[in-house]
N, C-alpha and C positions, 0 to 999 in steps of 0.2 A: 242135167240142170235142175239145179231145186226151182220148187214152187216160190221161195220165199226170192230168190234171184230172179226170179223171170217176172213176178208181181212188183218189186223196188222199181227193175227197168222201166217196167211198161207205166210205170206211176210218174218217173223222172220224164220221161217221154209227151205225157200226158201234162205236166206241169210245162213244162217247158214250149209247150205245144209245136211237138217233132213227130209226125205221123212216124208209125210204126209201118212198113212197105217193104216187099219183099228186097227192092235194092237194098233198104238201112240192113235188113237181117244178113246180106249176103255179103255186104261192104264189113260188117262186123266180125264175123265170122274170118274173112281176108284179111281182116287188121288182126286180129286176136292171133291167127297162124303167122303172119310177119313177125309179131312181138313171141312167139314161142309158147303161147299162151294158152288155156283151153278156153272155150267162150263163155264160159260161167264165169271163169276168173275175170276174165277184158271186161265183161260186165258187169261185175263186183266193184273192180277199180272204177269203170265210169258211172257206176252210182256214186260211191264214196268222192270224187272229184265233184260230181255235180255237174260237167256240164252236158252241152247240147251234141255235142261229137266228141269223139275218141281216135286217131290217129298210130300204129304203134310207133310211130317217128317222134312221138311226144312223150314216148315214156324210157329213150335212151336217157345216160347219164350222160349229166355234162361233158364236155369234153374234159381229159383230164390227161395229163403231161404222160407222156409214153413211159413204161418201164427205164430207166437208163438215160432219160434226158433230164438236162435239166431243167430246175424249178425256173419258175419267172423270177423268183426273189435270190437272187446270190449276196446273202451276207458278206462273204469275202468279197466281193466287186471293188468298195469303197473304205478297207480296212486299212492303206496305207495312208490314205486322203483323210481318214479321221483322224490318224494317229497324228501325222503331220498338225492339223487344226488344234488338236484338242492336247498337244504335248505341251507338257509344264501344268496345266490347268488346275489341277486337281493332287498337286504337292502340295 
């Protein structure tokens, strides 16, 4: 861990006024290994966020439509319903 990572934290910490205790170091440490992370980096990201905890359940991506399903929006759903509406219209 650099010196410049572990002073930002302990500053963020300090501001925020979130005592620094061996549970926060140990709880951090268990998040940063959930999220795949090393602790320098989990610490990097929750300076750069700013807040008062870090979670790695907070840093999946949204949920996002499986390979092979589909989208929520099906343009073809309503393409015979417009055609129907909007025939002659635009002659």
């Amino acid at each position: 861990m650099t010196d410049q990572t572990w002073a930002d934290w302990l500053q963020l910490r300090k501001v925020k006024r979130a005592p620094v205790t061996e549970t926060v170091l140990k709880g951090a440490k268990a998040e940063a290994a959930k999220a795949g992370m090393t602790l320098e980096a989990f610490l990097q990201l929750w300076c750069i966020r700013g807040s008062q905890g870090l979670q790695a359940a907070w840093l999946r991506p949204a949920a996002a439509p499986s390979p092979g399903r589909a989208p929520a929006f099906n343009a073809n759903k309503h393409a015979a319903a417009a055609a129907t509406i909007f025939d002659g219209v635009w002659e």
